[in-house]
Each structure stands twice: as C-alpha cells, then as structure tokens.
C-alpha positions in Angstrom: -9.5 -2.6 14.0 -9.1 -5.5 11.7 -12.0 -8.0 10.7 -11.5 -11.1 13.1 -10.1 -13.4 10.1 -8.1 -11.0 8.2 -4.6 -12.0 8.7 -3.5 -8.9 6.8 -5.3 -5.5 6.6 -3.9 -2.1 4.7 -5.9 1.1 4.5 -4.6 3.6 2.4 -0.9 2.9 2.2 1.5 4.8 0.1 5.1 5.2 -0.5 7.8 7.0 -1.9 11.4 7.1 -2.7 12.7 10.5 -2.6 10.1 12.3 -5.6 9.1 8.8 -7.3 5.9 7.1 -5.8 6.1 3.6 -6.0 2.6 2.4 -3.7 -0.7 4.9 -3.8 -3.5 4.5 -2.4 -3.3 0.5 -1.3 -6.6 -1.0 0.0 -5.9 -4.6 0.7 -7.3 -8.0 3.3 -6.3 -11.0 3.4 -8.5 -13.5 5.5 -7.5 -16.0 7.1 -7.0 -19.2 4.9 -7.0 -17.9 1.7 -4.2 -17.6 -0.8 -3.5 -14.5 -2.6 -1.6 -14.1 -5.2 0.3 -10.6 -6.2 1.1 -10.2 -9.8 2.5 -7.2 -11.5 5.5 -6.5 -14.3 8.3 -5.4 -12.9 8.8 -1.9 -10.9 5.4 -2.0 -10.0 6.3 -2.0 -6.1 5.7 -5.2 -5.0 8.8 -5.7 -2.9 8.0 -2.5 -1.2 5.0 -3.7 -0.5 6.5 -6.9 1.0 8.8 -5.2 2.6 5.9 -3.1 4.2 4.4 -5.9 5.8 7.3 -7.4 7.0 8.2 -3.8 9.1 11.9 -3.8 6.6 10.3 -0.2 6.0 8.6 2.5 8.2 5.1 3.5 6.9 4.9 6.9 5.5 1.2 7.1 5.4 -1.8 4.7 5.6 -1.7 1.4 7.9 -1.1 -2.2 8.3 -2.2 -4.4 10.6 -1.1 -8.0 10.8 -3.6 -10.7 12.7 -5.5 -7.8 14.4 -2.7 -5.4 15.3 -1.5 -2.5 14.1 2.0 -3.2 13.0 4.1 -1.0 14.8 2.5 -2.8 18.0 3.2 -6.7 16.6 6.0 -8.7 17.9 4.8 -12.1 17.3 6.8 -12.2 14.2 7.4 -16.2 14.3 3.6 -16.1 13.2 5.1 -15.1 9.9 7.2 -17.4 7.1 8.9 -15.4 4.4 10.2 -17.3 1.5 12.5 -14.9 -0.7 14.2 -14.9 -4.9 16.5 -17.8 -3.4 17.5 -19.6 -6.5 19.3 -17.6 -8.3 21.4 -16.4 -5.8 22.2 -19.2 -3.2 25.7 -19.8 -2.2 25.6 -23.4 -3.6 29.1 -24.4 -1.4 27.5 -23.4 1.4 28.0 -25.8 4.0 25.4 -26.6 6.1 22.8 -30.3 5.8 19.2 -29.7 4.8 18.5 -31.0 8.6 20.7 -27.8 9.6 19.4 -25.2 7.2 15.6 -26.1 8.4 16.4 -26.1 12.2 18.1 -22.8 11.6 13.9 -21.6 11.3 13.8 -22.3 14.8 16.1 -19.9 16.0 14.0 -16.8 16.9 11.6 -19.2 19.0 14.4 -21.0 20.6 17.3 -18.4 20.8 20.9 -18.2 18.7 22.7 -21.2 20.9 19.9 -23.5 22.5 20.6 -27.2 21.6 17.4 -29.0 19.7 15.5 -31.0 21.5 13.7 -34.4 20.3 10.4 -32.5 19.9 12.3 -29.6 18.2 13.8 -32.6 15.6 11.0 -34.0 14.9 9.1 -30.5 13.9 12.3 -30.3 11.4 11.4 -33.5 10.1 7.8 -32.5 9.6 8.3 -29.6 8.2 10.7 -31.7 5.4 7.8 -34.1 5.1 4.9 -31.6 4.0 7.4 -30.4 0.9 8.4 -33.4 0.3 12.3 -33.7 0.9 12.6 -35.5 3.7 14.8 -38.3 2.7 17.4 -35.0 1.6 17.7 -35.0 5.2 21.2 -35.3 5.2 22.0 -34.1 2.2 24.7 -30.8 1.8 22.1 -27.9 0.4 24.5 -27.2 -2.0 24.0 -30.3 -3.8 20.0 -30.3 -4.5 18.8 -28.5 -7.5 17.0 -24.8 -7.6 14.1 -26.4 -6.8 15.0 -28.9 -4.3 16.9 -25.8 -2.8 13.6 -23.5 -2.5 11.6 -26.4 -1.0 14.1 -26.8 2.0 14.0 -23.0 2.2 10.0 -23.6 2.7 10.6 -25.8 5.0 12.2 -23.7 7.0 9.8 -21.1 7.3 7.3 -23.3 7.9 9.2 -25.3 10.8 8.5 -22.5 13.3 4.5 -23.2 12.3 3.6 -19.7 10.9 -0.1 -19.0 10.2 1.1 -16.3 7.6 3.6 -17.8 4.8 4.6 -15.0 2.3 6.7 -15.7 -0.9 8.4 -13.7 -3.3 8.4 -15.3 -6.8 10.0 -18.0 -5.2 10.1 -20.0 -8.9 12.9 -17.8 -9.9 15.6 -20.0 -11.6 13.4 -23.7 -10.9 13.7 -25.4 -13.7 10.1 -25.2 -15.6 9.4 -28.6 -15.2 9.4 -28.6 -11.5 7.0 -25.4 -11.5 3.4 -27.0 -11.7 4.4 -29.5 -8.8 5.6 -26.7 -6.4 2.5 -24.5 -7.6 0.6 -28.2 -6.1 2.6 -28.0 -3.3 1.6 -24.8 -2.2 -2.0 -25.6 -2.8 -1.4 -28.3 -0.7 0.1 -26.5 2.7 -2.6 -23.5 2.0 -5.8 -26.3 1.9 -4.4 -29.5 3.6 -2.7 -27.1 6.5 -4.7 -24.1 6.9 -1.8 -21.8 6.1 -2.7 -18.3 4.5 -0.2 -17.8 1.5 0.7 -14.3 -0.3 2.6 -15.6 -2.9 4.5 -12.6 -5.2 4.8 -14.5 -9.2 4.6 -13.3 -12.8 3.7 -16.9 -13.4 -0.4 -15.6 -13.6 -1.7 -18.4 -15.6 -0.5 -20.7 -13.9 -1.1 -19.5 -10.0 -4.8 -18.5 -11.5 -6.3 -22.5 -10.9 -4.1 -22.5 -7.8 -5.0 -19.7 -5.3 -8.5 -18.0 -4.3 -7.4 -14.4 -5.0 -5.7 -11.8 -6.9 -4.3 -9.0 -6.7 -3.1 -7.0 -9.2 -0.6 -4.2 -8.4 0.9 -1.2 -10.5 1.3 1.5 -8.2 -2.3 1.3 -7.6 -4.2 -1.9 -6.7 -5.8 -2.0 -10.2 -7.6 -5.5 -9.2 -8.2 -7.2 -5.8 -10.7 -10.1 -6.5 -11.4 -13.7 -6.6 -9.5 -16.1 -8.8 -12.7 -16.7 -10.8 -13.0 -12.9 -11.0 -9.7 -12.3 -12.5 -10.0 -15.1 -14.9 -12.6 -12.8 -16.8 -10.5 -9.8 -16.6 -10.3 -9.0 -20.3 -6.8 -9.3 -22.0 -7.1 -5.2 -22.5 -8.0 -4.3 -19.1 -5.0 -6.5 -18.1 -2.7 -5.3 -20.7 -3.8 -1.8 -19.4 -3.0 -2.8 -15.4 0.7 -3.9 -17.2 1.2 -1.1 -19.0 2.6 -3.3 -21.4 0.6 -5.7 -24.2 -0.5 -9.0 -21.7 -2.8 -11.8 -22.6 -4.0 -14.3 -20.0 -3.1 -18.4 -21.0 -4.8 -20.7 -18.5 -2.9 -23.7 -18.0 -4.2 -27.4 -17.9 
C-alpha cells in the first residue's frame, strides 16, 4: 500500500500506443501538501500520464494508487480538481455567468438537477474569492480575458474542495503579464489551503521558486527531486532529459 501522506503513488507504470512507448518505467509520490511540478518538451507523455491518473486510460502494466487506494478500487473522484489547456480553446460566446460556470463543479457531489442551496452559494463564492474574481461574479465568461477565464475554471475545480488539484499547462494563451501572478496564486491555494498541486508547464524557470518538486519526464522519469535539487541540474544533463539544447533562467 501507499505511504499514509502520499496523495499519489505509481510503481512501475508503462504505456503504449500500438508499437510506440510513450511512459517506461514511471516511479513517482506525491505527498500530501506538496506541489509538483511535471516538465517535459513536447511528446514526452505527459498527458498520458495525466490521463493515467485520472482513470481516462486503463493501465497496461505497473500501478497507481490515489490517497491510499489502488485506482481501479477509487470512487471518491470529487477529491480530485483537474484544470485543463482551457485558453486557447474556450468557446468565448458561451453563455453561462462566472456564478454558473463555478456551481457547475458541484454537480457530481450534488447530482445533474439539484437546486443550490445557500451553503452550496456561498462555497461558489469562496471558491471565487481564493483566485481572486469574485466581483466577476456576474459577469458572462465570455467576456473576461484568457486569464480571467482559467481562474474561474480553477475556481471551479476547487469549489467541490478537492485535496488533489491537477493542472495541465494551464498558462496556455494567458497573456505573459498575468503569468507570475497566477504562478503566486497557485503558491497561494498549495501553502495558504493545504491543497497538493501537480501542475503540467514548460514554464520551468519560472514554476522552479514556486513549487517544492520536480519532475522531469521523457519517457522515463529522468528527475524526480526537490525544487532546490533541480535548480542544480546542470544545463547539459537537462538539455540531455530534453533531447533538445535547454538552459535553466531563474526568474526574479
């Protein structure tokens, strides 16, 4: 079984797609708390591997286990936020409210028709609160920017009060001058609210201040380490994880 504060524990996970092997091999815990970031160019598997721990994919060999149980056994999904590439692809004439969009998170805990209730509302408007957009409450969705967009999109994964929030590069088409205060944000819910994170990014300099590990995936799990660790990763044994030429630029 699982260490009592992992959140997340694979053993030996691999996968394929017909003859090409995309995961080998994939040791990897999460503890409770933490907040891990998964960085790797691109084809390197790590949506399959998301898609792994989410049960989108059956396992072909190895394990998972998520809070303790092996994952073919879990069923208390709502434990479990996902945040996906929203950004760039959001229906911006969409018409639903920020207010509707979040409450739409509650539906697996409350069913497809239940009406909210007051206590249900004000979860909503707590959850709007902690990213900071609740005076949007009102607002059509289609009218925010990318990045007000992916905040309400946070919002509602975290308005069903997941212990397990996982992202995937979720700064995809956010303007750049909005990315350093959602990387704070998410430092924020992981320290302030005790939320574990897995965040997917290429943005490595700039996640490296923000979370407390790294791992870094190309197939193989070529590093699986502290932040501090992986800030002394030299630029050729990174640019050799890659594949590709790849120097590290901490930013201030």
């Amino acid at each position: 079984m699982a260490q009592s504060n992992s959140v997340l524990t694979i053993k030996d996970l691999s996968f394929r797609y017909d003859e090409q092997t995309v995961l080998e091999d994939i040791h990897l815990l999460v503890p409770k708390g933490s907040f891990l970031a998964i960085v790797g160019p691109n084809g390197s598997g790590k949506t399959t591997l998301l898609k792994s721990i989410l049960g989108l994919v059956k396992l072909q060999s190895g394990s998972i286990e998520l809070f303790g149980t092996p994952i073919s056994k879990f069923r208390e999904w709502p434990k479990i936020g996902f945040v996906s590439q929203k950004a760039n692809s959001f229906n911006s004439g969409f018409p639903a409210t920020v207010f509707e969009v979040v409450s739409s998170g509650l539906t697996a805990k409350l069913g497809l028709f239940r009406f909210l209730k007051h206590e249900h509302r004000k979860k909503v408007i707590k959850a709007l609160q902690s990213v900071g957009m609740e005076e949007f409450l009102n607002r059509n969705i289609g009218e925010l920017s990318g990045g007000q967009q992916q905040r309400v999109f946070i919002a509602r994964a975290l308005v069903s009060e997941p212990e397990l929030l996982i992202l995937d590069e979720p700064t995809v088409g956010v303007d750049a001058q909005t990315v350093q205060a959602f990387y704070n944000m998410l430092e924020d819910i992981n320290k302030n609210k005790g939320i574990t994170l897995i965040l997917v990014t290429h943005d490595v300099g700039t996640v490296s201040e923000k979370v407390s590990h790294v791992a870094c995936l190309n197939k193989n799990l070529h590093f699986h380490g502290s932040a501090d660790e992986f800030e002394h990763v030299k630029d050729d044994d990174l640019s050799q994880f890659y594949g590709h030429s790849l120097q590290l630029i901490t930013h201030d």
